[in-house]
C-alpha positions as CSV (number, residue, x, y, z in Angstrom):
1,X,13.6,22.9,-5.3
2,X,12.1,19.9,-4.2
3,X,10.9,16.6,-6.4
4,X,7.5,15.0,-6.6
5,X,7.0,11.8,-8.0
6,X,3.8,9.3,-8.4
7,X,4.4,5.9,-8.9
8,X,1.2,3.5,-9.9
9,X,2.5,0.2,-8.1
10,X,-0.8,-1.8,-8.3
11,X,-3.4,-1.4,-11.1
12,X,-6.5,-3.1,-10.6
13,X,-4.9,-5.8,-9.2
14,X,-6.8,-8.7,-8.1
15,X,-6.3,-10.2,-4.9
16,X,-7.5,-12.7,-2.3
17,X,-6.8,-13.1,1.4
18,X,-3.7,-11.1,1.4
19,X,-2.2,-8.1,-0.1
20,X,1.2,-7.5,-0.6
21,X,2.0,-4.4,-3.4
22,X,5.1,-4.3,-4.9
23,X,8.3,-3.0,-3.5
24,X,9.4,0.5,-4.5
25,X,13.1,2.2,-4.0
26,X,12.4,5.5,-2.9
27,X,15.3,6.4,-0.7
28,X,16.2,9.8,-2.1
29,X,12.9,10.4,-0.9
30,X,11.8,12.6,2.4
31,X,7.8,11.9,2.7
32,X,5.6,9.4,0.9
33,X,1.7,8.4,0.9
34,X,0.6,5.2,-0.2
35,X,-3.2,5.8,-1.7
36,X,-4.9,2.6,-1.6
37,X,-8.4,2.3,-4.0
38,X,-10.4,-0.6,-3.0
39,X,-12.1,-1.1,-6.7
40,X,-16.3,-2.0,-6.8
41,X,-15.2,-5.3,-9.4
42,X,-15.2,-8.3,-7.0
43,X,-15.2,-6.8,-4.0
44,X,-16.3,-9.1,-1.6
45,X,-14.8,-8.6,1.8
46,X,-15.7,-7.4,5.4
47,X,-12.2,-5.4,6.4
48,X,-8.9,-4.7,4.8
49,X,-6.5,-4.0,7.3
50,X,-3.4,-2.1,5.6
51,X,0.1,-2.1,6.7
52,X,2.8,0.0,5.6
53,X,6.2,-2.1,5.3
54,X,9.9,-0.9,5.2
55,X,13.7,-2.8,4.0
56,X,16.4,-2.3,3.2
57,X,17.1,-4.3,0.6
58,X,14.2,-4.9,-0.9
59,X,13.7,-8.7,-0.3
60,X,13.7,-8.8,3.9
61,X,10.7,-6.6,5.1
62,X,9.3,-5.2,8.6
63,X,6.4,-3.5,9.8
64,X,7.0,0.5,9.8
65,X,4.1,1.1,12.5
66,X,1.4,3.2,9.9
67,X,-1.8,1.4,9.4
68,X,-5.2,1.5,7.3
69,X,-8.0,0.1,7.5
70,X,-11.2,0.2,4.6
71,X,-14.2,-1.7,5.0
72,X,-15.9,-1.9,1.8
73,X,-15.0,0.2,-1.4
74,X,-13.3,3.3,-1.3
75,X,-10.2,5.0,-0.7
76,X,-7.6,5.3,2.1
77,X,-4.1,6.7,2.9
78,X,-0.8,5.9,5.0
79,X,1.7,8.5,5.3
80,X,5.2,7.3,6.1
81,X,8.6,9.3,7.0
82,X,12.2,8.0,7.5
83,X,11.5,5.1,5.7
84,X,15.1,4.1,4.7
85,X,15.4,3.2,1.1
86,X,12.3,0.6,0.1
87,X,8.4,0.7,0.8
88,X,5.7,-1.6,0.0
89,X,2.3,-1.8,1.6
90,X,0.6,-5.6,2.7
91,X,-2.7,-6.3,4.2
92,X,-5.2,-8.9,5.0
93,X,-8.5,-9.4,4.3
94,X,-11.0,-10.8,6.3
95,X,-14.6,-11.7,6.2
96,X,-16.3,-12.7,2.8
97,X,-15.1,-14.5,0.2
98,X,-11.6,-12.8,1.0
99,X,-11.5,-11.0,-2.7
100,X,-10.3,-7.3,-3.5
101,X,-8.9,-5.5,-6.7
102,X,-7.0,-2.7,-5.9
103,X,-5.3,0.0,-7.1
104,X,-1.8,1.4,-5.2
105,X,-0.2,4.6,-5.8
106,X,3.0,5.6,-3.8
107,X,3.3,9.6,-3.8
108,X,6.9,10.3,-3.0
109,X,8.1,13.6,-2.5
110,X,11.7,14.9,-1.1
């Protein structure tokens, strides 16, 4: 049988010019989506460009290659496989006053 697990990284977290969530061990997993909710409070951006990042250890990171993008409020999703044992998504905002809260949840399933 397989496991399912959702994990709330972020809750309605503020941030400004970059994002960064925090790291998550997940290596016993086999799939896992990152859903990112741009919240309406203090949104004041142009473009959030999302990047899914991967280690080993949890301290050193690199970019895995999945991507998002949101321009405004709203939702999106990265789906990530062979991820090793640690995830966290980052991002950068640009245009505006550079200000998001956002809510992360990591979906993990294996």
């Amino acid at each position: 049988m397989r496991h399912f697990y959702t994990s709330v990284v972020e809750l309605r977290q503020p941030f400004a010019e970059t994002i960064a969530s925090e790291p998550y061990e997940c290596g016993w997993a086999d799939e896992a989506i990152f859903f990112v909710t741009v919240e309406d409070d203090e949104a004041d951006f142009d473009q959030l460009a999302l990047r899914v990042q991967i280690s080993a250890d949890g301290i050193h990171w690199i970019d895995e290659g999945t991507t998002g993008l949101l321009a405004g409020p709203g939702l999106t999703a990265c789906r990530v496989r062979h991820f090793g044992g640690w995830l966290r998504v980052t991002g950068e905002l640009s245009g505006g006053a550079q200000r998001a809260v956002l809510s992360v949840r990591l979906v993990l399933k294996g």
